[in-house]
Rosetta silent file (secondary structure, phi, psi, omega in degrees, C-alpha in Angstrom):
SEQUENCE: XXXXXXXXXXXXXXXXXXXXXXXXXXXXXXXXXXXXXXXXXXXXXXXXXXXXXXXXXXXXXXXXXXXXXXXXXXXXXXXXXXXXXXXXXXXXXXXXXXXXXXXXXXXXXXXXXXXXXXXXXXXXXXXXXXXXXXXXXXXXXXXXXXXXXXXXXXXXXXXXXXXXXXXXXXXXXXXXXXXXXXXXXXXXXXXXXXXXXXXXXXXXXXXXXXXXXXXXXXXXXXXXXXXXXXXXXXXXXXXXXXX
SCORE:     score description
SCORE:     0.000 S_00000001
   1 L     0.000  -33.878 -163.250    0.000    0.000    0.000 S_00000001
   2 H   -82.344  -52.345  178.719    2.693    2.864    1.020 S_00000001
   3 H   -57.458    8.287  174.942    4.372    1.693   -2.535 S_00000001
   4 H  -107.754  -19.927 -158.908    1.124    2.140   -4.455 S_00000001
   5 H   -94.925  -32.517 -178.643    0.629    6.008   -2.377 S_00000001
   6 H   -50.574  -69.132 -179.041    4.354    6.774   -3.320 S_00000001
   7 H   -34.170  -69.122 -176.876    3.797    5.940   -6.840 S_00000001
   8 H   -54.472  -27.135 -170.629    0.534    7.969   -7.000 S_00000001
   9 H   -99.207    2.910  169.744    2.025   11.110   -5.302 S_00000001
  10 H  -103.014  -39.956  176.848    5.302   10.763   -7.427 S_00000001
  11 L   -37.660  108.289  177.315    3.215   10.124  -10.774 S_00000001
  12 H   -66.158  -22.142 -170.961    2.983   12.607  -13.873 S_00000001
  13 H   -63.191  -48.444 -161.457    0.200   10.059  -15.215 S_00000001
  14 H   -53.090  -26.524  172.406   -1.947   10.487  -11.568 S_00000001
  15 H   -61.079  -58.912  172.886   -0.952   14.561  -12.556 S_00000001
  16 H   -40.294  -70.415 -171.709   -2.328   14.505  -16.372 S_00000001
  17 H   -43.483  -44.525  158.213   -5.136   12.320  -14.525 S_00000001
  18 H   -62.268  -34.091  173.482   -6.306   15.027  -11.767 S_00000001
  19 H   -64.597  -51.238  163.712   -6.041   17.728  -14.122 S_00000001
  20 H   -10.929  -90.229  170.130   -7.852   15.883  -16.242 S_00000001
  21 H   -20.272  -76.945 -171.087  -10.666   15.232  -13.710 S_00000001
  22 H   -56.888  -48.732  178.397  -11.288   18.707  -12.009 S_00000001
  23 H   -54.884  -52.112 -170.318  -11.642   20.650  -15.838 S_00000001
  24 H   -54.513  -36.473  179.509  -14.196   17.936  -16.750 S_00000001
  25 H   -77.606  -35.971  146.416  -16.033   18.468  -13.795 S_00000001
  26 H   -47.116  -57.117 -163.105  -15.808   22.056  -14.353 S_00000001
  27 H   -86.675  -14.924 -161.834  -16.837   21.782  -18.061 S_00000001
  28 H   -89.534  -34.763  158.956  -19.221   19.301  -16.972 S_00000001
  29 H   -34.106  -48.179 -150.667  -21.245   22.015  -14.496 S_00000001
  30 L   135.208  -60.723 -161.640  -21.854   24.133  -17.351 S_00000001
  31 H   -40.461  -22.299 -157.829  -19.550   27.053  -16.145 S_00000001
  32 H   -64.302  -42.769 -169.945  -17.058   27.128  -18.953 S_00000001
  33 H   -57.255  -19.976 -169.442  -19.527   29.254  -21.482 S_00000001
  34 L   -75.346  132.719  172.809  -20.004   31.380  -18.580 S_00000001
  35 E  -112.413  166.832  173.869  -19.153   35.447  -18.334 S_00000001
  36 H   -32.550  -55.080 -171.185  -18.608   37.974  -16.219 S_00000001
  37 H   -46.641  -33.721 -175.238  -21.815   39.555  -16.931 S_00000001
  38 H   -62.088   -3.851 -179.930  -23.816   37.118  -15.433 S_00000001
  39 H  -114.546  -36.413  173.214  -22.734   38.169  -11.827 S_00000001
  40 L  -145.863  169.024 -159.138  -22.023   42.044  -12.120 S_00000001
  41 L  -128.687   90.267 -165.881  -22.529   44.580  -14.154 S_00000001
  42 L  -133.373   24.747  164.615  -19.280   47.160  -14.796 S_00000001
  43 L   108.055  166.216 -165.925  -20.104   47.804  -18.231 S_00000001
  44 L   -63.727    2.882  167.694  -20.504   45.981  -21.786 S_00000001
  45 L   -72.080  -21.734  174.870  -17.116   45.203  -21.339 S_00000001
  46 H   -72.388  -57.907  173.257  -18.105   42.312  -18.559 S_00000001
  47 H   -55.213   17.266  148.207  -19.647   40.320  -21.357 S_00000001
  48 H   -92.916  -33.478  142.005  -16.381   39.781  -22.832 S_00000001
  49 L   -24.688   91.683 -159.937  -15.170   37.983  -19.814 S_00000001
  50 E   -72.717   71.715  172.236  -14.524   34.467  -20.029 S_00000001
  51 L   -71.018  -20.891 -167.628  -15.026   33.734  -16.246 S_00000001
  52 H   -82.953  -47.364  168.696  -16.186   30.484  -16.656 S_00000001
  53 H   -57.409    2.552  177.457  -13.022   29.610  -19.046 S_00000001
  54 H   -85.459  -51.219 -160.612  -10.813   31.608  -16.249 S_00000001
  55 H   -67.205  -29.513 -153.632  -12.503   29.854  -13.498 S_00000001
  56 H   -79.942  -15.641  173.646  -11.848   26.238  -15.327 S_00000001
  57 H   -79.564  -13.398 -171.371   -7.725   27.298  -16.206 S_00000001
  58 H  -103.213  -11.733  175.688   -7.030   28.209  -12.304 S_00000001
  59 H   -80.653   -9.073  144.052   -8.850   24.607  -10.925 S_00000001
  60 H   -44.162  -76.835 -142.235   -5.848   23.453  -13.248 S_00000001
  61 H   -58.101  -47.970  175.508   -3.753   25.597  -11.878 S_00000001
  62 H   -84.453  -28.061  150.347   -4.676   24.371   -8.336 S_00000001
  63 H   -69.776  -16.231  174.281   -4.289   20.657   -8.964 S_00000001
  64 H  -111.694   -6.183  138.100   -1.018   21.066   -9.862 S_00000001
  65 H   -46.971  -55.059  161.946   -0.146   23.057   -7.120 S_00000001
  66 H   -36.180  -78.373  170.535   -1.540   20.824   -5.229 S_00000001
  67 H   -33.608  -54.037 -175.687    0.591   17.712   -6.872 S_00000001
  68 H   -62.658  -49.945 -177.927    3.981   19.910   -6.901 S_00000001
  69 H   -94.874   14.506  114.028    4.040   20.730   -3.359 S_00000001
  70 H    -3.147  -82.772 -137.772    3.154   16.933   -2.801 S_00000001
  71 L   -92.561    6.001  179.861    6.405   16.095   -4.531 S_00000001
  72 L    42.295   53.437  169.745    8.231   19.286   -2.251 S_00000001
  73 L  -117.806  122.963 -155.695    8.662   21.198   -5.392 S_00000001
  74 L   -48.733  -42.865  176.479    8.684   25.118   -4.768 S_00000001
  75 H   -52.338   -9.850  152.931    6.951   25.359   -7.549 S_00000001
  76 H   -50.164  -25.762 -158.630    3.773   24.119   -5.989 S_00000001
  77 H  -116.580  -35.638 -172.925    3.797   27.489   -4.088 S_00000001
  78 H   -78.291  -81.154 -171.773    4.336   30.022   -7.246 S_00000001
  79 H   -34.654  -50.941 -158.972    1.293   27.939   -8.874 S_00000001
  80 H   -59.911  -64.427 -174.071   -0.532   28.216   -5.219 S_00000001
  81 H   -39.301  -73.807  175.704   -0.181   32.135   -5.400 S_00000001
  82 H    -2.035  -77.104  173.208   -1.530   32.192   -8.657 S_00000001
  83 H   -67.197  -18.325  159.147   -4.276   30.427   -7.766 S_00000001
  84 H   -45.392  -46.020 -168.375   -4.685   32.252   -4.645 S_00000001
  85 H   -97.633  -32.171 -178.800   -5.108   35.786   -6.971 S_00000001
  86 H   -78.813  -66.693 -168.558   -7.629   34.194   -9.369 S_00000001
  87 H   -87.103    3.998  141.119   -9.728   32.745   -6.870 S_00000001
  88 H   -46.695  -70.281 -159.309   -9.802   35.499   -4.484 S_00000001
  89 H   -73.751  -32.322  171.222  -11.248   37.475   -7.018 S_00000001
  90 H   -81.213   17.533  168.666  -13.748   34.907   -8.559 S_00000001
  91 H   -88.601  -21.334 -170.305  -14.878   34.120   -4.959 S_00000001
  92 H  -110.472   -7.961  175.542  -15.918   37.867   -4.385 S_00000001
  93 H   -69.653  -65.195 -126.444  -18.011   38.292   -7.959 S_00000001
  94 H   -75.046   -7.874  165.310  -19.428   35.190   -6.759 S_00000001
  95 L   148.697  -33.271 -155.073  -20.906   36.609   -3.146 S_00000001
  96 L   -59.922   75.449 -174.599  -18.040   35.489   -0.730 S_00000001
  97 L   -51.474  -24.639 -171.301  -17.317   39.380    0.814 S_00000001
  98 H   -76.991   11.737 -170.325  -15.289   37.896    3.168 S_00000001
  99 H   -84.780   -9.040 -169.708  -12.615   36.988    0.228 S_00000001
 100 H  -110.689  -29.734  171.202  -10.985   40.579    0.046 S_00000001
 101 H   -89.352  -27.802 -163.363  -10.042   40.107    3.932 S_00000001
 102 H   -70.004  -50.847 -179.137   -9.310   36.148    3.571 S_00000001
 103 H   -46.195  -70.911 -170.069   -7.354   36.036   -0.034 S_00000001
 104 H   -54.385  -37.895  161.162   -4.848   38.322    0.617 S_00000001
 105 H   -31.540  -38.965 -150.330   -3.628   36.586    4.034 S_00000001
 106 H   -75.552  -63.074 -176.569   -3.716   33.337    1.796 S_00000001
 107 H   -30.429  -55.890 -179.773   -1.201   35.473   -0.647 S_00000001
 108 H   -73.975  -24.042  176.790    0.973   36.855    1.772 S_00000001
 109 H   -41.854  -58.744 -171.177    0.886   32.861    3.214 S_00000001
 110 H   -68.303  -42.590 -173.819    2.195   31.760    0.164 S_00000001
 111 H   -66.008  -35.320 -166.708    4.995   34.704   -0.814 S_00000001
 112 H   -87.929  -25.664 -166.062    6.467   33.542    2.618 S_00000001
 113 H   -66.996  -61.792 -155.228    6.083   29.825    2.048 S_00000001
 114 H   -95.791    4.792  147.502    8.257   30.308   -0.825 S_00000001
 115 H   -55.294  -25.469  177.863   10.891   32.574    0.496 S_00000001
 116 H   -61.810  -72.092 -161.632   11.236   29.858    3.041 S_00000001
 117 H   -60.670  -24.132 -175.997   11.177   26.979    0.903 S_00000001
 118 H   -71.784  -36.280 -179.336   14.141   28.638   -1.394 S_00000001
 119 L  -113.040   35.344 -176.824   16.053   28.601    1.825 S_00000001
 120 L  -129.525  178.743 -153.221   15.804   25.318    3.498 S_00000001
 121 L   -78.294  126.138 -160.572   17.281   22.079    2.390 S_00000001
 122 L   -71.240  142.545 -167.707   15.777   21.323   -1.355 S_00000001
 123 L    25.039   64.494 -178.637   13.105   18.083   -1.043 S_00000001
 124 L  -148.036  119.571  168.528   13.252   17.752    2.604 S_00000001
 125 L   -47.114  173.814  148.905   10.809   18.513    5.299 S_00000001
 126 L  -102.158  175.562 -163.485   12.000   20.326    8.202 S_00000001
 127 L   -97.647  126.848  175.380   11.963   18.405   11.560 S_00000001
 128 L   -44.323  146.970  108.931    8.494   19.530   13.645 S_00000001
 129 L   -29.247  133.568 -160.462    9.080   21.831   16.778 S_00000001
 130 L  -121.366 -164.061 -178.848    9.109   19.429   19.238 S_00000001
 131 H    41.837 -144.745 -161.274    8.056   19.165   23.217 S_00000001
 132 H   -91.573    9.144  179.571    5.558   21.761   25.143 S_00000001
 133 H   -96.272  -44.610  151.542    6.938   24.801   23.064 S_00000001
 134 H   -66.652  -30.507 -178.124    6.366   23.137   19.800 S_00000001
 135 H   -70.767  -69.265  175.112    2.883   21.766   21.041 S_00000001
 136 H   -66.096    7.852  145.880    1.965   25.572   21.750 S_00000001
 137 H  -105.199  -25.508 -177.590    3.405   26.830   18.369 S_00000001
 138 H   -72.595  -19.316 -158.985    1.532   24.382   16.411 S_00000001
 139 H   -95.827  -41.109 -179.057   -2.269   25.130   18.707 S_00000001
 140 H   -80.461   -3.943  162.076   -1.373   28.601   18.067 S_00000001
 141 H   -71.781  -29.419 -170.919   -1.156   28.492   14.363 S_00000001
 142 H   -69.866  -76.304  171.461   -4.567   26.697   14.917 S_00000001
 143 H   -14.440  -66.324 -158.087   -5.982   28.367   17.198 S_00000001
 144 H   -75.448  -32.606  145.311   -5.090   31.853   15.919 S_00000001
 145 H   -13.454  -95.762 -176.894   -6.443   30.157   12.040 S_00000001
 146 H   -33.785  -60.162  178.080   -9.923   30.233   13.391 S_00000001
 147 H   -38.779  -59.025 -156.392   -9.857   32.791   15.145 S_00000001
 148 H   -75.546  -43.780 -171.169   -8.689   35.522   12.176 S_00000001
 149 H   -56.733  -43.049 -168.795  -11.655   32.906    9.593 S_00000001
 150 H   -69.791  -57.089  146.923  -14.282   33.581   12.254 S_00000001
 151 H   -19.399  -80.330 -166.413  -13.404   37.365   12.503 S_00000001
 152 L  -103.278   39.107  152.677  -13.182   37.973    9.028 S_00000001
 153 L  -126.756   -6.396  166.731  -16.133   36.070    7.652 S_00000001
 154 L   -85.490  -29.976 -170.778  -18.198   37.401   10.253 S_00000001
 155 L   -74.861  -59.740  167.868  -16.996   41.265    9.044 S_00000001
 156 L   -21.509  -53.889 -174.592  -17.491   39.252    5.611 S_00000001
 157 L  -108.278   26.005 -175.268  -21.077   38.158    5.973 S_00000001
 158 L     1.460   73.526  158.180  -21.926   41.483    7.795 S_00000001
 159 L    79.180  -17.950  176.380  -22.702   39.967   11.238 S_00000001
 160 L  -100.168  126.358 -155.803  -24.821   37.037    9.847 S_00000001
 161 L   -90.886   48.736 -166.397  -24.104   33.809   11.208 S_00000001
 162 L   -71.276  170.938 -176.609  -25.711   31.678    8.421 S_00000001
 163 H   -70.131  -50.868  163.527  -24.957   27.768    7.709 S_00000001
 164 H   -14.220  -82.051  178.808  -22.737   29.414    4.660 S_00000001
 165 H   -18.000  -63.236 -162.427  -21.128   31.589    7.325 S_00000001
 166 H   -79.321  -35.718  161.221  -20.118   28.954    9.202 S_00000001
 167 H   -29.321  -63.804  151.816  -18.979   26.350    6.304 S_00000001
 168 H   -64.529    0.118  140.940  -16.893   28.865    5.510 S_00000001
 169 H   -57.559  -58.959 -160.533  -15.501   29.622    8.552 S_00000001
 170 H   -95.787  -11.790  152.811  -14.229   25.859    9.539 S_00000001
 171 H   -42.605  -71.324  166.474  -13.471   25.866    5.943 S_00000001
 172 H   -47.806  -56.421  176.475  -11.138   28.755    5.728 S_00000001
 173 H   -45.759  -77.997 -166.362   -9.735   27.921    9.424 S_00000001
 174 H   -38.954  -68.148 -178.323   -8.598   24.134    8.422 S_00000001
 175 H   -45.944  -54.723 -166.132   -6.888   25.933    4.771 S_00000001
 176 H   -64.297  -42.043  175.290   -5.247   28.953    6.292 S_00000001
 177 H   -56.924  -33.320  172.745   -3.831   26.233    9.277 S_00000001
 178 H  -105.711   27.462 -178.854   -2.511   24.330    6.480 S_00000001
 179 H   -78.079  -75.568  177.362   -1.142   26.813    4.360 S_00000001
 180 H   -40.141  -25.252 -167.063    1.155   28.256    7.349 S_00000001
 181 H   -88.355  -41.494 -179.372    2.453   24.678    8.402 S_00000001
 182 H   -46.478  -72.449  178.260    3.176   24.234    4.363 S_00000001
 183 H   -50.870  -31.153 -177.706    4.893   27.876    4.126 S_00000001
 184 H   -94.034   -2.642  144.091    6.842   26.514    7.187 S_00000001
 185 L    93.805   40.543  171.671    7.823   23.311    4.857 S_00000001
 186 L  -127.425  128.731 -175.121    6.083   20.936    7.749 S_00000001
 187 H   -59.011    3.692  167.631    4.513   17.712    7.059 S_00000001
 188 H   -74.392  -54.688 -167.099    1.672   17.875    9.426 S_00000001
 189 H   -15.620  -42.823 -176.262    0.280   20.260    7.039 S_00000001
 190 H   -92.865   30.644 -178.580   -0.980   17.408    5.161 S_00000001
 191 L   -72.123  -74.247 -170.130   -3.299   16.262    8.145 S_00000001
 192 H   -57.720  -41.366  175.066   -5.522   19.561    7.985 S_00000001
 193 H   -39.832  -51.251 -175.836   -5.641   18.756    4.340 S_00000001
 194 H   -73.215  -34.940 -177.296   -6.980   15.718    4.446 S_00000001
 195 H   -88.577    4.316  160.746   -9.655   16.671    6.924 S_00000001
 196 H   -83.889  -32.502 -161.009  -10.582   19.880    4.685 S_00000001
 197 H   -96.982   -9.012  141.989  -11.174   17.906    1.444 S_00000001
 198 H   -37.208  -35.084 -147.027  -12.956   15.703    4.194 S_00000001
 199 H   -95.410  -41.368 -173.941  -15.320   17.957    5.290 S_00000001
 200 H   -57.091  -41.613 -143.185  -15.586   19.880    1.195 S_00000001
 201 H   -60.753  -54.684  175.153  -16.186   15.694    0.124 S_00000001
 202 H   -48.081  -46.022  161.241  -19.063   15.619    2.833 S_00000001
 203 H   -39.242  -61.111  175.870  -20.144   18.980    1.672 S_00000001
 204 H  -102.556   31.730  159.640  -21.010   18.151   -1.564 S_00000001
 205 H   -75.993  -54.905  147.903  -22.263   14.230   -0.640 S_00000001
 206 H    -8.707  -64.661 -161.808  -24.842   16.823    0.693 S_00000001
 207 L  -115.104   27.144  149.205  -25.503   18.848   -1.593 S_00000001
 208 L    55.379   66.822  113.899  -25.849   15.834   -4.451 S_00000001
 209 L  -119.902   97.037 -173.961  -23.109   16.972   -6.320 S_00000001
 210 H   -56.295  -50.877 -167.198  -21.303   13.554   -7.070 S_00000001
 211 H   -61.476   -3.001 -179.740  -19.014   14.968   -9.596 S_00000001
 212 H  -109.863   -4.115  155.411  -16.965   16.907   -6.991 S_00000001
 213 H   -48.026  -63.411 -160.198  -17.180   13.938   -4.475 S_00000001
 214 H   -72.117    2.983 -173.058  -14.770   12.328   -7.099 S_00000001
 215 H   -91.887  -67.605 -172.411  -12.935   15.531   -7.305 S_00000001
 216 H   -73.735  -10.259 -172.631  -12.228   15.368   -3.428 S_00000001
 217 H   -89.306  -32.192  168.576  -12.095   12.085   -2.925 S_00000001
 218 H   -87.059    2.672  177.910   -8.528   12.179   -5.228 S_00000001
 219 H   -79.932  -56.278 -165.820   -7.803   15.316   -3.079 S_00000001
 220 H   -51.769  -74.776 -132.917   -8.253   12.687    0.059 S_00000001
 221 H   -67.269  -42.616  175.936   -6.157   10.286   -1.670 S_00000001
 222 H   -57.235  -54.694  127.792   -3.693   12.646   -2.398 S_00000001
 223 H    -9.055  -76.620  174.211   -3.606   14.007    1.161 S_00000001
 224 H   -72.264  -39.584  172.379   -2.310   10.744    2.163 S_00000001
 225 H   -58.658  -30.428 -168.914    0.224    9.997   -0.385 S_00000001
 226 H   -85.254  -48.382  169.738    2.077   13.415    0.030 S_00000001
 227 H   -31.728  -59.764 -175.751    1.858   12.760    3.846 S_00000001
 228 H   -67.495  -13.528 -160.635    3.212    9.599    3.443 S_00000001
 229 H  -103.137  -50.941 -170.327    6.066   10.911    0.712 S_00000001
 230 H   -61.705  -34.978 -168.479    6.826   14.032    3.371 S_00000001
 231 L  -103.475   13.748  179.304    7.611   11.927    6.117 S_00000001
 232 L  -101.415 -163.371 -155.441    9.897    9.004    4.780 S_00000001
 233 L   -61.897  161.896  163.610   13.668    9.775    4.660 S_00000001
 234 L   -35.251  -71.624 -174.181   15.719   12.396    3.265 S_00000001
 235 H   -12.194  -73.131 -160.461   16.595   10.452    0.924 S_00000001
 236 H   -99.801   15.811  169.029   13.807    9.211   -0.812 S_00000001
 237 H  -117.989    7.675  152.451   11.805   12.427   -0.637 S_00000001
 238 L   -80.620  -35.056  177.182   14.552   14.225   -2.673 S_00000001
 239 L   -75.365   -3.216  177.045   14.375   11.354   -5.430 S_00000001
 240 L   -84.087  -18.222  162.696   10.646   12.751   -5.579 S_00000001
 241 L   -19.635  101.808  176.076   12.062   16.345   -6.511 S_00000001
 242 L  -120.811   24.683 -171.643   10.590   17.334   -9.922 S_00000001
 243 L   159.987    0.000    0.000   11.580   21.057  -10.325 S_00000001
């Protein structure tokens, strides 16, 4: 089993294959045809907007972020910004207000992941903080997560605590915790992962949309391979290096 998880989280096919996957599910919604206009109105120039063809090049863009910083290749983090700056902004046509306080955190999250990652040892975690000093920097990266997503989706959602609200709250929390352990090149990170594309898989098991079960369900899958890839030896997480 760990030599079938390697394989998938080292794999260019299992890359092709997830890219694959997410656009189809994206073209398969509908959205690609879709423009700006249909959400705001900033002149006859919004009906020239490909958002739906925008939206369906950055959920590329975010599986292979995803995949890259798997394999503890910086480039995983220059894609994540990317994608960070698209879908900030299509998150705030699409209603989320609290994305103009949330995004940019994510952004600056990211600029610092990969000054970091440029200066630590290339396709090698670092070693956790360990004992009651390390216990109490990892609960305050949690901790202090939640805290700023609860904040600034309640200033987001002006004050209304809605089921949204709150989705997007434990949502937000879980990403932003593992963004920071990720900018700090640490392999718990892919814990909080796994229990966000948990909680999105359950989300839309919910809400009857099967094709993005199968979306998240290779996000779970992935979760665990990269986990499993971060934490064996130097060694053999350097032969996973792909850029």
């Amino acid at each position: 089993m760990d030599k079938a998880l390697i394989f998938f989280a080292k794999s260019r096919y299992a890359d092709l294959f997830g890219v694959a996957l997410v656009v189809a599910i994206a073209i398969g919604s509908g959205y690609l045809s879709t423009n700006l206009a249909k959400y705001v109105d900033w002149g006859p120039w919004t009906s020239i907007i490909p958002l739906g063809l925008i939206s369906v090049i950055n959920v590329g863009i975010s599986m292979m972020s995803t995949r890259l910083t798997g394999r503890l290749s910086n480039v995983g983090n220059v894609l994540g910004i990317i994608n960070t700056a698209l879908s900030g902004t299509i998150d705030y046509i699409l209603g989320n207000k609290a994305a103009i306080i949330t995004y940019p955190v994510t952004f600056i999250v990211y600029t610092f992941a990969i000054r970091k990652w440029q200066n630590s040892e290339r396709g090698k975690a670092i070693e956790p903080p360990t004992g009651a000093k390390g216990r109490a920097i990892i609960a305050g990266i949690v901790v202090g997560s939640f805290a700023f997503s609860l904040i600034a989706n309640y200033i987001g959602y002006g004050g209304k605590t809605t089921f949204l609200f709150w989705i997007t709250t434990v949502v937000f929390g879980l990403s932003l915790s593992a963004n920071i352990l990720n900018a700090l090149k640490l392999s718990m990170q892919w814990q909080f992962w796994l229990f966000y594309n948990l909680v999105q898989c359950v989300k839309a098991l919910t809400q009857g949309n099967f094709a993005n079960v199968g979306k998240y369900v290779f996000y779970i899958i992935n979760s665990v391979a990269a986990l499993l890839l971060w934490t064996r030896s130097g060694t053999a997480a350097k032969e996973a290096v792909v850029a």
